[in-house]
N, C-alpha and C positions, 0 to 999 in steps of 0.2 A: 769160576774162581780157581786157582792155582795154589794144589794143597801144601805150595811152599811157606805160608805164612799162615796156615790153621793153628797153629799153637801159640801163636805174640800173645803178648799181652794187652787186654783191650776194652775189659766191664770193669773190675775190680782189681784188687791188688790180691786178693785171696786165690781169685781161677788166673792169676797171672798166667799165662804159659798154655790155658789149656785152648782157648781156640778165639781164633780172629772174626771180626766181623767183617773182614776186607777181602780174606781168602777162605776160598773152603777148596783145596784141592789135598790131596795125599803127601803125610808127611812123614819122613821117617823119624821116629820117637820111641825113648826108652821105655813108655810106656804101653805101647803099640803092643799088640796079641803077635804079629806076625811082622816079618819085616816088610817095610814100603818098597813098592817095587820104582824102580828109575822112572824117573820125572816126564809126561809123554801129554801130550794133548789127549783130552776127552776122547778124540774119537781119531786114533792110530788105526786107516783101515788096514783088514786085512786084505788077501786076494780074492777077489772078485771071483764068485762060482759064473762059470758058462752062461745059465741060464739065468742068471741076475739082472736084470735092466741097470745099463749106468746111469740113466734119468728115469725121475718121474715128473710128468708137464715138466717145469721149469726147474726143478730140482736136479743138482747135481749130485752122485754117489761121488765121495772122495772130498767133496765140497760143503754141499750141506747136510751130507748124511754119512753115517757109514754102517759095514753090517756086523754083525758080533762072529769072529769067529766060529765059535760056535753058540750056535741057535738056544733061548731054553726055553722051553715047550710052555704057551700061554695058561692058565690059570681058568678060563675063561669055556664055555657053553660052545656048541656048534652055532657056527654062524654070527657069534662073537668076535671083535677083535680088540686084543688087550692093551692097553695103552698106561705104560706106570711112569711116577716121576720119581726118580732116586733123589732124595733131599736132607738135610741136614739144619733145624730149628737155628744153628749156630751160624748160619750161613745166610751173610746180607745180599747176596744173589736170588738166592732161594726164595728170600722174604718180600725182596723187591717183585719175582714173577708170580709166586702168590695170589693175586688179587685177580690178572689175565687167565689163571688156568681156571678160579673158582668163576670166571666170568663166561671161560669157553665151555666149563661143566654145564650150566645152566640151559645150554642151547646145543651141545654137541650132539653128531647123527646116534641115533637109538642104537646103534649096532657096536659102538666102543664101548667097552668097559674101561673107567678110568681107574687107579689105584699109586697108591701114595707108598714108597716103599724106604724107609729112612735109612741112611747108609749109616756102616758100621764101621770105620776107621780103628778106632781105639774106645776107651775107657769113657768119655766125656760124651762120643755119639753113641755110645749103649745107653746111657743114664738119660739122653734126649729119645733113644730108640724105644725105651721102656716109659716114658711119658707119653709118647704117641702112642702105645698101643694100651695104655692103662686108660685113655681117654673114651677109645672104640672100646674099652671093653666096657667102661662105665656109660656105652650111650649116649656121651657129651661128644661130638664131633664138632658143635658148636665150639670148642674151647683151641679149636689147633689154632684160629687166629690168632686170638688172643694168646697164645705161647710165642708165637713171633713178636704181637708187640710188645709183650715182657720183656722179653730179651732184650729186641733192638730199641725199643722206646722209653720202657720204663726201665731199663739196669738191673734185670733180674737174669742171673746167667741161667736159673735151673741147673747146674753141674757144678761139679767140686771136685775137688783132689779124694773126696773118698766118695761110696759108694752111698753111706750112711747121710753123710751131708747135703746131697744131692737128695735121695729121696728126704730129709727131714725141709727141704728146699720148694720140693713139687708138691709135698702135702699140703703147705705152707699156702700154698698158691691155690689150687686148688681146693680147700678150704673157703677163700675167698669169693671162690665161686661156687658155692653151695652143696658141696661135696663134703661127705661127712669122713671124718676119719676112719670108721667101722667099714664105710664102704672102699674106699681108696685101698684101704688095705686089703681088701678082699677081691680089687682088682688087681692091685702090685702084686700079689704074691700068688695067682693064678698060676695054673698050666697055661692057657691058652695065650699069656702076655708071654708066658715064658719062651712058648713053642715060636711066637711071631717075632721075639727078638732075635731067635736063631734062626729065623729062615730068613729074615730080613740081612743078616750076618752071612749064611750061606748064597743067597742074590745078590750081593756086594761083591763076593767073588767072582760067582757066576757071570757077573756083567760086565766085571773088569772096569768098576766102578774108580777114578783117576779124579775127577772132577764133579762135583755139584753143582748147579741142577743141572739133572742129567735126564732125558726121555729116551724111555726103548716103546720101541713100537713092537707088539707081537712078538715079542722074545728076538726080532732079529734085527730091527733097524735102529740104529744109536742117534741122538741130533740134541740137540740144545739151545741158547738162544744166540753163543756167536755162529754156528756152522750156520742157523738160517737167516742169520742177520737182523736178530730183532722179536722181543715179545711177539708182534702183532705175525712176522710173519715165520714163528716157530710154530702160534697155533693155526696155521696154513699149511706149515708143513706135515705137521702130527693127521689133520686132518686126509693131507692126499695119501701120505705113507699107507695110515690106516685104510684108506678106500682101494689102494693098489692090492693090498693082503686080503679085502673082500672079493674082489674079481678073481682071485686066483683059487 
């Protein structure tokens, strides 16, 4: 998705402005933390190090892949290789792949670690970043679905022009789904939602995050579903990426 149209208007008339269901890529806005950097595809390679393969089997570097300038060091156990999706609740891309990645979870090689990492653009994907991780911390990972089809299904933006509106929004909802208020609040107002909102904020940098959904392989290979041409063969490509970083 192309973060030229993250802020139209598009659920209500209330989050007028704050984000599309049509595009999720970087926008530059008054309300933005930092400024948006110039408008660039997902995956602007850099220069290819020496010792890089420009393929792997049928995969193209430049084509359907590319590498992160700089590398950021896996999260992940020896013998591990890390596999995360940059995403955004607000994002009908995101919501559309969804369903394929929880499909490739169920059956992927033992040796990937998968992880879900929500990008932090501005104000509206903090208040979606802070649902996601109030959810892990309440044990309910059952409920991320069901946050996408709020959104896109049922007309529930979860985010608002303030910060207060938004969380009286996610309680709201959650609520609904058997969560008590004593607890939601003892998950929102945590250190460790706190600490996840900010590193997921600092990985958005670090990945030179442009576009949603976005997959890094191992801190170093960038792809998504148009570089590899399709849900079915991105989780093809996730998988060889991942196996070229096991042999090495």
């Amino acid at each position: 998705m192309t973060r030229a149209n993250v802020f139209a208007s598009v659920l209500t008339a209330t989050i007028a402005g704050l984000f599309s269901l049509q595009a999720c890529a970087r926008v530059a806005t008054p309300a933005a933390d930092t400024p948006a950097p110039a408008a660039a595809p997902a995956a602007a390679a850099p220069a290819t190090p020496a010792a890089t393969p420009k393929a792997i089997g049928a995969w193209r570097l430049g084509t359907n892949y590319t590498l992160l300038e700089t590398p950021v060091p896996p999260a992940v156990g020896a013998g591990k290789i890390e596999v995360v999706e940059v995403f955004w609740y607000g994002c009908g891309h995101c919501y559309a792949l969804d369903p394929a990645l929880e499909s490739w979870k169920a059956d992927k090689p033992e040796f990937i670690e998968f992880a879900r990492v929500p990008v932090i653009w501005g104000p509206a994907h903090q208040q979606h970043a802070k649902l996601f991780y109030t959810i892990q911390a309440l044990g309910r990972p059952d409920l991320h679905a069901k946050i996408f089809d709020a959104i896109h299904r049922g007309g529930k933006p979860l985010a608002a022009q303030s910060d207060e509106e938004a969380r009286a929004m996610q309680l709201e909802f959650l609520k609904e789904h058997g969560v008590s208020e004593k607890n939601f609040n003892a998950a929102y107002d945590s250190m460790p939602v706190a600490a996840n909102v900010q590193h997921a904020r600092t990985l958005t940098e670090q990945y030179v995050v442009a576009s949603v959904p976005l997959i890094i392989v191992n801190g170093k290979y960038v792809t998504g579903v148009g570089p590899a041409g399709g849900a079915p063969q991105l989780l093809s490509l996730i998988n060889d990426l991942a196996a070229s970083e096991k042999g090495r």
